[in-house]
Structure formats: C-alpha cells, structure tokens
N, C-alpha and C positions, 0 to 999 in steps of 0.2 A: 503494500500500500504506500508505503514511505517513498521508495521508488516510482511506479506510476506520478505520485504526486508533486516529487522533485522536477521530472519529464513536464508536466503540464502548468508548472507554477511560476512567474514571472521571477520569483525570489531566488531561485536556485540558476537560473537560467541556462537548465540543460534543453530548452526545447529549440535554444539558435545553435545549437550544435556540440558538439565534445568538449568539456572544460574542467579539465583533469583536479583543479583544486575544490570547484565545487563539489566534481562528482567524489572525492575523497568524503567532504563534509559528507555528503549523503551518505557515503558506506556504515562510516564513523558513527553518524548518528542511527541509524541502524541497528547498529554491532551494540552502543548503548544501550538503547532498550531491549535489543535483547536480554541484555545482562540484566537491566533493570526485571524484566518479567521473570527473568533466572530467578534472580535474590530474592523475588515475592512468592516466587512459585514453591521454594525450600522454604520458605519460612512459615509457610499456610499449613496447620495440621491438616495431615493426609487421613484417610479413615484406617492405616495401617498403624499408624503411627499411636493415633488413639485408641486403637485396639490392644497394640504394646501395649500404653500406660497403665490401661483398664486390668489388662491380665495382670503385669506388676502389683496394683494396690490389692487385686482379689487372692493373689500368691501371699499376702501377706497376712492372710486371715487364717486361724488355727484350724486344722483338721477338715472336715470336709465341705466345708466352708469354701476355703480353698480353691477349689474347681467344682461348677455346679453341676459335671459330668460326675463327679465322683472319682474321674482319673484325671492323676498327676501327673 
C-alpha cells in the first residue's frame, strides 16, 4: 500500500520517474512499520501464551486440583 501510494502521490515524486533517494525513503519507511507491526504483534498476548500462564497458576494448586483432567 505504502508503495502504490508513494507511485501516485505528489510528495514522494516517484510518478515523474526513478529517484533513487526518494525511492530509499519509501523502502525505509516500509521496512519501519514493518518492524513497528513486528514489536506490537510480540507484545499482544497470543491465546498460547495465555494458555501457558493459565496452566502455570492451575500447576500450582495442590493435588488434583492441579489438572482438571486429573493427569499431570
């Protein structure tokens, strides 16, 4: 989308032709959010994650408590 819109938008001005420093900004800014979406996407509990913790705090209950299967 970032791309397309660099293409089509007066600010970037890849649409009068090749212009290697813009087209860097574009990649660059790209490469950014990706990482930005990286860092939020690891940081968002997954439902595995919470499913860890849940076993974790249920492991710490005595006897058969413990596991609501009965197996540990």
């Amino acid at each position: 989308g970032i791309m397309v819109a660099a293409v089509h938008t007066p600010i970037f001005g890849l649409s009068h032709g090749p212009r290697p420093l813009n087209a860097l900004f574009v990649v660059a800014l790209c490469l950014l959010l990706a990482w930005l979406v990286m860092e939020v996407a690891a940081r968002l509990p997954s439902g595995a994650k919470r499913e860890r913790r849940r076993q974790a705090t249920d492991s710490s209950l005595p006897g058969p408590m413990a596991s609501p299967t009965g197996i540990a």
